[in-house]
C-alpha positions as CSV (number, residue, x, y, z in Angstrom):
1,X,99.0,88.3,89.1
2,X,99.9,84.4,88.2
3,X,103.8,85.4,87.7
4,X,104.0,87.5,90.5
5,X,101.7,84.5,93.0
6,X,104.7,82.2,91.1
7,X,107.7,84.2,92.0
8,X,106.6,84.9,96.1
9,X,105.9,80.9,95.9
10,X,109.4,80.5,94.6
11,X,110.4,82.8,97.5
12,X,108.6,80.8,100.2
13,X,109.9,77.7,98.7
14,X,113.1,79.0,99.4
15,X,114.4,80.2,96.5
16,X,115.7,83.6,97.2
17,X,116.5,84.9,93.1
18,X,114.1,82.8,91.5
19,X,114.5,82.7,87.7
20,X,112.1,82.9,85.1
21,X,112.7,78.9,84.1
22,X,111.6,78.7,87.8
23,X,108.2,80.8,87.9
24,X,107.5,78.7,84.5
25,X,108.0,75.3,86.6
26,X,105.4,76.9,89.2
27,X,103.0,77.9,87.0
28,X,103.0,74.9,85.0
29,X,102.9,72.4,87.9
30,X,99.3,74.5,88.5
31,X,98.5,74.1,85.3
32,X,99.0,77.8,83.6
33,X,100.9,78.7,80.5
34,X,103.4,81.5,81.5
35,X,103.4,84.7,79.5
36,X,107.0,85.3,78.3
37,X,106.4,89.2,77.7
38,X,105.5,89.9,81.2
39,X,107.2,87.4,83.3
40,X,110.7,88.5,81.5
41,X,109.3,92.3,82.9
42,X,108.3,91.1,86.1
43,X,111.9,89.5,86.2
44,X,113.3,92.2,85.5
45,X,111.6,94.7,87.9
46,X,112.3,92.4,91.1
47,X,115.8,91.5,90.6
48,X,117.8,92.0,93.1
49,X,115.1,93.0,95.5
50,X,113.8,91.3,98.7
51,X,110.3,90.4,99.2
52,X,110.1,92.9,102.2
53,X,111.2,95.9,99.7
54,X,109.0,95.0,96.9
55,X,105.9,95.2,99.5
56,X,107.0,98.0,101.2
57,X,107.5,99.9,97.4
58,X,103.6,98.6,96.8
59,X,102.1,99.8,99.5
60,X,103.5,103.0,99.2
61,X,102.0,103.5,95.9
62,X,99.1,102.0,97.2
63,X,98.6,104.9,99.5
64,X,98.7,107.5,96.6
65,X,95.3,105.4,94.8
66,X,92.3,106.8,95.9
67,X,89.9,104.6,97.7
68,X,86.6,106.2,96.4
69,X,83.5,107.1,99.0
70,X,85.0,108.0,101.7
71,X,82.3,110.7,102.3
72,X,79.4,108.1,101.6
73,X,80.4,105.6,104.3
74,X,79.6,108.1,106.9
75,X,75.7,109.2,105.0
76,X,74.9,105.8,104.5
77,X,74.3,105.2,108.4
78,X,72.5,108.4,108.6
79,X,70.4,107.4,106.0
80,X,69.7,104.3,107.3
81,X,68.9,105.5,110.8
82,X,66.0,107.4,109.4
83,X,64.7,105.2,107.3
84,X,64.2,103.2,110.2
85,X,62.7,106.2,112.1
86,X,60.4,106.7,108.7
87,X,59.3,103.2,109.3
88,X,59.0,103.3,113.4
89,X,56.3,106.2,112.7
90,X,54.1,104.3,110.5
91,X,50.9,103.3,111.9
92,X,50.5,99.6,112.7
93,X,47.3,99.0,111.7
94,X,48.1,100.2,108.3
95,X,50.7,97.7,107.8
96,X,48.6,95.0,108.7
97,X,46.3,95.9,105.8
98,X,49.1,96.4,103.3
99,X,50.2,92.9,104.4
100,X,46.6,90.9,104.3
101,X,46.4,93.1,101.0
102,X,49.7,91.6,99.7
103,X,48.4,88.6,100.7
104,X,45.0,88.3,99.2
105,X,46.1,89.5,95.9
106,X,48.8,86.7,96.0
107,X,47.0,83.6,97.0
108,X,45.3,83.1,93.4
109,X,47.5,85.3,91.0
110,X,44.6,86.2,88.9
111,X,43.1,83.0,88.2
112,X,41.7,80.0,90.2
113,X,42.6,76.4,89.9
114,X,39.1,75.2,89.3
115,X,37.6,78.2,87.7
């Protein structure tokens, strides 16, 4: 991702080919040691290609992954919505015990600081 950041920097800049010497410049100027393997690649694979194509060519592939859970976004809500309805029904007097239960059992943790 750091040579590819580099190289649309380089574009912004205005640099409309930028060369490898030039992502190198960019990424050491941030501080990053370039990887000669995959920025020659990346190189490679970009020239002669506008910004605009190289997006358009990613998001198409894009499309194709799968995004996972499409299904579960919809139960989750549902699920939720009668939880809540599980928790409407309860009795409030029966919380307020669970709570001064909680409570009671909390306030020494077992031991006492003057026992």
């Amino acid at each position: 991702m750091r040579h590819i950041a580099a190289y649309l920097l380089c574009q912004i800049g205005g640099n409309g080919s930028p060369s490898a010497a030039d992502v190198k410049a960019v990424l050491a100027a941030g501080g990053v040691e370039a990887d000669e393997e995959r920025l020659e690649k990346l190189i490679s694979e970009v020239k002669g290609k506008s910004v605009n194509e190289l997006i358009a060519e990613g998001t198409a592939k894009l499309s194709s992954v799968p995004a996972g859970g499409a299904g579960g976004a919809a139960a989750a809500p549902a699920a939720a919505a009668g939880g809540a309805a599980a928790a409407a029904e309860e009795d409030p007097k029966e919380e307020e015990k669970k709570e001064e239960e909680k409570e009671e059992s909390d306030d020494d943790m077992g031991f006492g600081l003057f026992d």
